[in-house]
Every structure is written in C-alpha cells, then in structure tokens.
C-alpha positions in Angstrom: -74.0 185.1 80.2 -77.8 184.2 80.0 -81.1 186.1 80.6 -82.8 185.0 83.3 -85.3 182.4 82.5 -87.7 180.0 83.9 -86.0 176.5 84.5 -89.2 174.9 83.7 -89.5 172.1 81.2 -91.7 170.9 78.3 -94.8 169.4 79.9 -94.0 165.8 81.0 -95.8 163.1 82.1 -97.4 163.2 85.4 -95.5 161.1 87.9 -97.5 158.1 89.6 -99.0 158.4 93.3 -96.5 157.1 95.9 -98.1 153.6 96.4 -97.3 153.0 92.7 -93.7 154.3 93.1 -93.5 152.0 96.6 -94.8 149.1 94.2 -91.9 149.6 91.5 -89.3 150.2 94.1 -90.2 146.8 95.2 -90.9 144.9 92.3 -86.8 146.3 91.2 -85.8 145.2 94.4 -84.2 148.8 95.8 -85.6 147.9 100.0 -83.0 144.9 99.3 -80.2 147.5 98.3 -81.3 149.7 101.0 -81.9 147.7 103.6 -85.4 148.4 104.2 -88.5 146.3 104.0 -91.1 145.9 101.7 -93.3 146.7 104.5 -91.3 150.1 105.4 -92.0 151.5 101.8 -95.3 150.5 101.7 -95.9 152.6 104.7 -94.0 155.4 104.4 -96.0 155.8 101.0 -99.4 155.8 102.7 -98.2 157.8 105.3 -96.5 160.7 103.2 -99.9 162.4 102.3 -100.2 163.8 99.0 -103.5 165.5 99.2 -106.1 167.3 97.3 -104.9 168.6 94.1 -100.9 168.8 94.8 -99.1 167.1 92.2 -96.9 163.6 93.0 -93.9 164.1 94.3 -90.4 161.6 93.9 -90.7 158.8 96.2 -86.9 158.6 96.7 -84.3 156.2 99.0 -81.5 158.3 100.6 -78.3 157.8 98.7 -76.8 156.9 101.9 -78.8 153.6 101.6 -79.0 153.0 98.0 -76.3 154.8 95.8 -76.0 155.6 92.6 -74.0 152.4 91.1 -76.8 150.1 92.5 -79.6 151.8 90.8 -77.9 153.0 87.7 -78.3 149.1 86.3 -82.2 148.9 87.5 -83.4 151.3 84.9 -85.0 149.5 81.6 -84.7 151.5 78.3 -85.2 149.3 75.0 -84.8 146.2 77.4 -81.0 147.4 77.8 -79.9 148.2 81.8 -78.3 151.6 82.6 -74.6 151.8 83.0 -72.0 154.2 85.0 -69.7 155.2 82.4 -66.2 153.4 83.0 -64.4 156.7 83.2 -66.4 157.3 86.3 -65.5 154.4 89.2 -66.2 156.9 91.9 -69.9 157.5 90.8 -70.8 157.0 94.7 -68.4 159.2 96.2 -70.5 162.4 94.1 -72.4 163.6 97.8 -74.7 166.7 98.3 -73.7 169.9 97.7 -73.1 171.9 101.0 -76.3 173.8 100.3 -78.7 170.8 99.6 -80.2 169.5 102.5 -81.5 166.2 102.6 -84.1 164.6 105.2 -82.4 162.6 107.8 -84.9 159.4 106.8 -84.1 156.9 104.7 -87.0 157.6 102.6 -88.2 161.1 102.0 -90.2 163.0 99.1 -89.0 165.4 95.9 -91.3 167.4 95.3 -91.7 169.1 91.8 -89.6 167.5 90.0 -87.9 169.2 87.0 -86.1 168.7 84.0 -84.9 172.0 83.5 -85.2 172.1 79.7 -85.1 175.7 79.9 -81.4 175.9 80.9 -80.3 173.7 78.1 -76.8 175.0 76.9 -76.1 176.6 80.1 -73.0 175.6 81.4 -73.0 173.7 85.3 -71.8 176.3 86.7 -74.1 178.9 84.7 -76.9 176.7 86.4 -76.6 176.8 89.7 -76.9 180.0 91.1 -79.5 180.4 88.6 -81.7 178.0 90.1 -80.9 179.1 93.8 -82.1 182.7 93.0 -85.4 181.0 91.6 -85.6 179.2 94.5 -84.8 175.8 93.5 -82.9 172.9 94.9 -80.9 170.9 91.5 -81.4 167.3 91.9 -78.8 164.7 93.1 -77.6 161.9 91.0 -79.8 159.4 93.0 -82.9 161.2 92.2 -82.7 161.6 88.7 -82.1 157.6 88.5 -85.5 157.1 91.0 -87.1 159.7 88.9 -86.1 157.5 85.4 -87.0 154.6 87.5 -90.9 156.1 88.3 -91.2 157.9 84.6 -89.0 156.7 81.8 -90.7 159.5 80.1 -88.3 162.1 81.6 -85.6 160.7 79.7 -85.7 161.0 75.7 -83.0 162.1 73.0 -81.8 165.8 73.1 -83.4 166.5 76.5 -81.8 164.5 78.7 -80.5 166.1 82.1 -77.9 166.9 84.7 -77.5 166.1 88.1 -75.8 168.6 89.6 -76.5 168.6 93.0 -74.2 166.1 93.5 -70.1 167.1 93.6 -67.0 165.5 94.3 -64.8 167.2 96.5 -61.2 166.7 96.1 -58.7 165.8 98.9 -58.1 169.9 98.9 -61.6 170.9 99.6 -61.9 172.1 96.1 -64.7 170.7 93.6 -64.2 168.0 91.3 -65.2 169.5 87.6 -67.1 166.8 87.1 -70.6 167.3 87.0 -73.3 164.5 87.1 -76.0 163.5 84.2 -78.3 161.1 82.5 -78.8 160.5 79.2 -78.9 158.1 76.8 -75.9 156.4 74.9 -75.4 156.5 71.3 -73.3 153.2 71.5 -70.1 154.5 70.8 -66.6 154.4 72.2 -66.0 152.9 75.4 -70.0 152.2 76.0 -70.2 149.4 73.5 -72.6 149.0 70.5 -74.1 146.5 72.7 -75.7 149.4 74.8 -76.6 152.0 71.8 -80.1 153.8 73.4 -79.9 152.6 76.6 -79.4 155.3 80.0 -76.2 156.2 80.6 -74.7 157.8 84.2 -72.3 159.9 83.0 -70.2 163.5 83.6 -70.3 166.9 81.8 -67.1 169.2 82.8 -68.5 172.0 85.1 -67.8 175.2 82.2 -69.1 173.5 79.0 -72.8 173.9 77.7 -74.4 171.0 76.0 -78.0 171.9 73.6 -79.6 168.5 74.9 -79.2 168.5 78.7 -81.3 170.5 80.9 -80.8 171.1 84.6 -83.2 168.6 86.7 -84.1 170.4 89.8 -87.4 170.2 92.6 -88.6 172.9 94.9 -87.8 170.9 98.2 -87.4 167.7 100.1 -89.4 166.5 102.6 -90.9 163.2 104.7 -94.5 164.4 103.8 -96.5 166.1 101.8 -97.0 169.8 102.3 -100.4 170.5 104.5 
C-alpha cells in the first residue's frame, strides 16, 4: 500500500492556447479522421473561452470520432511515427470507464492536464481510487495521444504515463487487465530497431508497478472554459 500523495508532476511545459492546438490538429489532419471541418475546430477553439489567468486546457476530439489507432501514427518523436504495439489489435475497443464522463460534443476541453509523476510505481489499480479521492478524473488513451500531439514535452524517458481511464471490458462484464500507456520504445523485440525512441501505445497489466510511468489525469472535461 502507499501513503497518500499528491498526483502532481514535475513542472512541465505550459500547453499552447486552443487556436494553436486547432492549428496543429489541422495541419496533422485529425478533422479528416473525425469528420469535422477545418472550420468546426477553428471555432470551437475561439469559442471555448480560456480567460484571464486559467491555464490552457487539452483541446481534444472525442474518441468516438477519432480513435486511438488513427492518432497513435500522427505523433513525431526523432522523426519516427508512433505505433500500437502488435500485441494490442483491439487498441480501439479500450472505452471510458463507467465513472468518466465525457461531453456529448465532438470536441470538448481537458482541463489540467497531469502526468501523474507522483504515482510512479503505483500499480493501475493502486491508482485509481487514489485519484478519485483527490478528485481527479485519469485520462483516456485518446487524450494522452492529443496531449503528446499539443506538447511532446510530456513524454520523455522514465516518466512516461498511463492511460487508464480507458478499459476493455470482456464479454463477461469483467475488466480486461490491460491497462493503457504511452511511452517511448527502446527498439526491442517485436517493435523493431527501426522504431528505437519513438512513442509507443502500449499496455501495463492492471497489478504491476513500473518506476517510469506516472498516472496522467485532469480535473474535468468540459465544452468551455470555466467562468
């Protein structure tokens, strides 16, 4: 068991205001994979109203329109594309967790994003009601991509992050010990030397700890900015 401790990371980099992330959305061609127009990003962006001194939030596309397998290859690290592991064919079947509740938009905010440094060698299912009780929602796959995609910052070698508000849930109802995460290969095994240092969508089993993955989580979601 752990003490309880703050979830918060390291200090990262600040994320960009929402017409940037619109722009980069764009420019990687995710309203294409979503179905939306250039146009409807730009908007929703201008319309979302971040104000005053809040901090950015996660310009992000519901995985409903743009899942996890499409944007995985979008992120750049070392000019090498992001890959789903091979063992994992069903990345886009890993939906919200009953008690993350999404916007019913296509596009919709993140706000305070998290890596969760604080939690590294915590186990999944350590995690979790850990960051309920502080009043925390644990990202879904999808988000950590956009959040790589907007700040390839976030991502660096031993603190990387999991995902784990998105589960499987097996034909029984039961969860799928799988748990979602992003990190970066070390070229080995199935991945190929071909993609040594570049992201990697990958699983963690729900009991085991790792020292370099945190616990990305935000503080809500929302279609605009707090008033």
């Amino acid at each position: 068991m752990h003490e309880t401790t703050s979830v918060t990371s390291t200090t990262l980099p600040a994320l960009p205001p929402l017409s940037a992330q619109a722009e980069r959305l764009i420019e990687l061609g995710v309203p294409e994979i979503a179905g939306l127009s250039a146009t409807e990003l730009r908007t929703f962006a201008a319309e979302a109203g971040i104000s005053g001194d809040e901090e950015p939030a996660l310009l992000a596309v519901h995985p409903d329109r743009a899942p996890a397998s499409a944007l995985a290859p979008l992120i750049r690290r070392d000019a090498k594309p992001g890959f789903v592991v091979t063992d994992m064919p069903d990345v886009d079947l890993f939906a919200p967790l009953e008690t993350v509740t999404l916007p019913d938009a296509p596009l919709y905010l993140v706000a305070g994003p998290d890596r969760g440094d604080g939690m590294a060698n915590w186990s999944p299912n350590e995690a979790l009601p850990a960051l309920v009780e502080q009043a925390r929602t644990p990202l879904l796959l999808t988000e950590g991509i956009h959040w790589v995609l907007q700040q390839p910052a976030v991502l660096e070698r031993n603190h990387c992050f999991m995902t784990i508000g998105s589960r499987l849930r097996k034909a029984n109802g039961s969860l799928d010990s799988r748990t979602p995460a992003i990190w970066i290969s070390n070229g080995t095994g199935r991945d190929g030397r071909e993609r040594r240092d570049a992201a990697k969508v990958g699983w963690c089993w729900a009991g085991n700890r790792h020292t370099w993955l945190g616990f990305a989580s935000a503080r809500d979601r929302r279609v605009r900015a707090a008033s």
